[in-house]
C-alpha positions as CSV (number, residue, x, y, z in Angstrom):
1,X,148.5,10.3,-136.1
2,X,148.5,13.6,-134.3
3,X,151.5,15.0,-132.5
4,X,151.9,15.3,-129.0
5,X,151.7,18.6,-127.3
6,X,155.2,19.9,-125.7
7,X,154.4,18.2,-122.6
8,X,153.1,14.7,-123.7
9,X,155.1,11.7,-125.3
10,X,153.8,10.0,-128.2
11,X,152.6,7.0,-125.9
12,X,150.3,9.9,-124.3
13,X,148.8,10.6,-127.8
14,X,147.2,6.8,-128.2
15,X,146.5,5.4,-125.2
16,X,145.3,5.9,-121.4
17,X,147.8,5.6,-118.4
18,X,146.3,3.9,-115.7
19,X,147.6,4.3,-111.9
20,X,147.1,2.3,-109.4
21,X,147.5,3.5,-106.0
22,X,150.0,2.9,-103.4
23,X,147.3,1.0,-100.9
24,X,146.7,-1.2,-103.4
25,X,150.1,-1.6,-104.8
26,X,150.5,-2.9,-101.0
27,X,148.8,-6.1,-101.7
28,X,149.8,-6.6,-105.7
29,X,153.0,-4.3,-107.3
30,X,151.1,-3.3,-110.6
31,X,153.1,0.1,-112.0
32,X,151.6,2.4,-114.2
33,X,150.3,0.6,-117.9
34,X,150.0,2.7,-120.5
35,X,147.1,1.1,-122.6
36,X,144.9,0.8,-125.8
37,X,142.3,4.0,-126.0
38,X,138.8,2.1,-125.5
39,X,136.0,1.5,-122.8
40,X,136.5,2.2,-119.4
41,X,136.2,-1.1,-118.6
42,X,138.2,-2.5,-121.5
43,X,141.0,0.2,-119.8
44,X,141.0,-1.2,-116.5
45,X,141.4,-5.3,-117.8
46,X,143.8,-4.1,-120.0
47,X,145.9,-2.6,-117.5
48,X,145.2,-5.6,-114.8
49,X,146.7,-7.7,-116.9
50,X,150.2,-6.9,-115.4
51,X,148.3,-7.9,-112.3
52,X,145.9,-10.5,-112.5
53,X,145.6,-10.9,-108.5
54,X,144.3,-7.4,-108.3
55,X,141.6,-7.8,-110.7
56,X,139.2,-9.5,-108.2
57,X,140.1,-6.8,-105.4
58,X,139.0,-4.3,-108.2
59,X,136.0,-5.9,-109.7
60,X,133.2,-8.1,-108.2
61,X,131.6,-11.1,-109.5
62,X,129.7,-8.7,-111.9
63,X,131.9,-7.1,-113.2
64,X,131.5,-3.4,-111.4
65,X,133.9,-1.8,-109.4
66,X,134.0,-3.0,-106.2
67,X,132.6,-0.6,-103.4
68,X,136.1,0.0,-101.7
69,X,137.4,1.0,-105.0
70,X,137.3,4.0,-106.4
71,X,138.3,5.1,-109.7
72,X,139.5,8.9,-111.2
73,X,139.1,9.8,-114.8
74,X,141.0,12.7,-115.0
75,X,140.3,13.9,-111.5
76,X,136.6,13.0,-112.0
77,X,135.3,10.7,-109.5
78,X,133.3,7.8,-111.4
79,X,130.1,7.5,-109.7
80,X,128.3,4.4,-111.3
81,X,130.3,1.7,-110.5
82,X,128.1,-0.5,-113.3
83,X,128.5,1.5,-116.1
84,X,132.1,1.4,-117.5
85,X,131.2,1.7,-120.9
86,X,132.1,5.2,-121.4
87,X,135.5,5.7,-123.9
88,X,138.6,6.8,-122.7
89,X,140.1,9.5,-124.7
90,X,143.9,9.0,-125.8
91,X,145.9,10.8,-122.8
92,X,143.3,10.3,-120.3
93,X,144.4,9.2,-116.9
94,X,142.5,6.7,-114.9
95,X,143.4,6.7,-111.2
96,X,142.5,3.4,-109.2
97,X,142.5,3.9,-105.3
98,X,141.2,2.0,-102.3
99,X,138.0,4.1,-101.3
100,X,138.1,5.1,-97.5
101,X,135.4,3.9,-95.1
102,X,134.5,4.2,-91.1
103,X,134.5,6.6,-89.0
């Protein structure tokens, strides 16, 4: 198993922490899940299982991200909402916030 750097805890090392934000925190408490390395996808259930109510504000019937979601891979704004097959590295950080809208 490789070592974590100075600034990193063993958790870091094997698995994605997933955020989600304060607005959406509002509506279900989630805190942050540290969870399995695997699809972004995989990530997200994984972590919504400490909040099952806020998986169908995050995903639509589908499966996608919702349109009033969006979601951060390490700072990275994910821009097909469709394709969550992409795999997490250990120590990534997936943000999920409630995308702004109007005017």
């Amino acid at each position: 198993m490789p070592q974590p750097l100075p600034s990193q805890t063993a958790e870091d090392v094997v698995t994605v922490t997933v955020t989600f934000a304060a607005s959406l925190q509002r509506h279900v408490p989630c805190p942050m899940q540290h969870v399995t390395v695997a699809s972004l996808r995989e990530v997200l259930k994984a972590a919504l299982v400490a909040a099952p109510d806020l998986s169908h504000y995050v995903f639509d019937d589908q499966g996608n991200v919702r349109k009033h979601v969006a979601v951060f891979i390490n700072k990275n704004m994910l821009h097909n909402r469709a394709d969550l097959t992409q795999t997490l590295n250990a120590g990534d950080h997936v943000l999920v916030v409630q995308a702004l809208s109007g005017g």
